[in-house]
N, C-alpha and C positions, 0 to 999 in steps of 0.2 A: 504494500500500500504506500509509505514513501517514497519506494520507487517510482512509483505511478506520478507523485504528487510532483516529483523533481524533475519527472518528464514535462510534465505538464508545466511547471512553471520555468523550465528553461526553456520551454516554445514559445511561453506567454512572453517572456522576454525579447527574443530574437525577434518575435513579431512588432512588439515596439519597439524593438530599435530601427527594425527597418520602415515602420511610420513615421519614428523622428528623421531620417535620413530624407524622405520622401517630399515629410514636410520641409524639412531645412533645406534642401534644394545645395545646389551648387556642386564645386566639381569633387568627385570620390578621391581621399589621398590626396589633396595640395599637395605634401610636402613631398608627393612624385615629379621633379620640377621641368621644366622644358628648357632646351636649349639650348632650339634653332626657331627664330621668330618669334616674336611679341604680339599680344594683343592690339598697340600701337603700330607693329610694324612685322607685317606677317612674312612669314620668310618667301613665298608663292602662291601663284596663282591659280587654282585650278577650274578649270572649265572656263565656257564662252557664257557672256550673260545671253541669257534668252530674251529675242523682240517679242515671243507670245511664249505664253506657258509650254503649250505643249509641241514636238515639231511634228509635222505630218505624217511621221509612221506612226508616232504614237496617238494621233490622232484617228488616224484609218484601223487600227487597233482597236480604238475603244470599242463599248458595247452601242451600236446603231450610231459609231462614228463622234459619239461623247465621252473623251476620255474622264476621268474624276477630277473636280477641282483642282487647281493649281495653282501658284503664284512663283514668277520671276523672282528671285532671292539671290542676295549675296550676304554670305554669312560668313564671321572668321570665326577660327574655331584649331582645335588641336586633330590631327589625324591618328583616329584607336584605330586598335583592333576590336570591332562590337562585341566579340565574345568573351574577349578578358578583363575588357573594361568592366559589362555587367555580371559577368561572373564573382570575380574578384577583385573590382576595382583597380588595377593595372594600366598605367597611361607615362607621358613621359620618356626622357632621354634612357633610362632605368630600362623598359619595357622593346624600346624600339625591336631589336634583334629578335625576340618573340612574337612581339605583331607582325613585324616584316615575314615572320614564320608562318604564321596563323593566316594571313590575308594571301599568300602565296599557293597556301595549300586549301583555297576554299572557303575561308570564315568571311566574315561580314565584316567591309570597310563601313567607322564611324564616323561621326565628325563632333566633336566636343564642346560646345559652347562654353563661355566664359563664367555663364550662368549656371552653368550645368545640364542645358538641354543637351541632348543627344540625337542626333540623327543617323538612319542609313546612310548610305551614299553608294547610289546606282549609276549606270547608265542613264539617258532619259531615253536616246535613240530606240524605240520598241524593236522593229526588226532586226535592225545590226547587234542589240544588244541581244536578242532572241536567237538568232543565228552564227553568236561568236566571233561578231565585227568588232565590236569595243570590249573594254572592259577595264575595271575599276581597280584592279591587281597593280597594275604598274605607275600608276600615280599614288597610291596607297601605300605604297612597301619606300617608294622614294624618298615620302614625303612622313612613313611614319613617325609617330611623336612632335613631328613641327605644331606648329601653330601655320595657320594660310587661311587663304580668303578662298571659300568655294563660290563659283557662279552656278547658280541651277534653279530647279522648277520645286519648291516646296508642297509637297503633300500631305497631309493627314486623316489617316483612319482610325479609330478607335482610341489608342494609346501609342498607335506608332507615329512616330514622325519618321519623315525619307527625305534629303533631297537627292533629285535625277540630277544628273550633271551633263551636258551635252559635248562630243567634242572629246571624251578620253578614247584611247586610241590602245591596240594592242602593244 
């Protein structure tokens, strides 16, 4: 029976702490630091800004030719790895040489706000990026751990945010 009790309250735990985190917002592990680019002065550029959210493959994509909202964005931000970041909070000159691992082999490129938003960061191109014309691998692995300006198409569904980036290249 206190076994039980100490299960239960080391869950009750863990689950608020990761409310407090939730609520406090901002980036996981500060004191994982960067450094290559500043939030003032981002080390590069990635992607073309978009003249309309979405481009015309991703458009002739959608369902009846209506892809999902979008907006033009330029966001600066640090380059994760999405899975270690949320896994175990993992970012930074520290982490570089594992994200560069992780996004090479398949994981999900992130992009870090200052704030601590998190986004994907895809493709935008639908077909090229459908049929292995672009991809996000080699500007990711380049660029992991900086801080940089991404140009792209912001999306949100449920609890995800993505931006599409237009213009990375194999």
């Amino acid at each position: 029976m206190k076994r039980k009790i100490l299960v239960v309250a080391i869950a009750a735990l863990a689950g608020l702490s990761m409310q407090a985190q939730e609520k406090k917002g901002g980036i996981l592990h500060p004191e994982l630091k960067v450094e290559t680019g500043t939030w003032d002065q981002p080390a590069a550029v990635i992607g073309v800004k978009p003249s309309q959210a979405w481009s015309s493959t991703s458009v002739a994509a959608g369902v009846d030719g209506k892809p999902e909202p979008g907006k033009a964005v330029t966001v600066v931000g640090e380059i994760v790895d999405f899975s270690c970041y949320i896994q175990l909070g993992k970012h930074g000159e520290k982490h570089r040489a594992c994200g560069q691992k992780c996004v090479n082999n398949g994981q999900p490129v992130g992009l870090l706000g200052k704030d601590g938003a998190l986004y994907m960061l895809m493709p935008e191109e639908h077909d090229p990026r459908r049929d292995g014309g672009v991809d996000a691998k080699a500007s990711a692995a380049e660029h992991m751990g900086h801080i940089v300006t991404v140009n792209g198409t912001a999306a949100k569904v449920g609890g995800y945010s993505a931006i599409y980036v237009q213009g990375l290249t194999k």
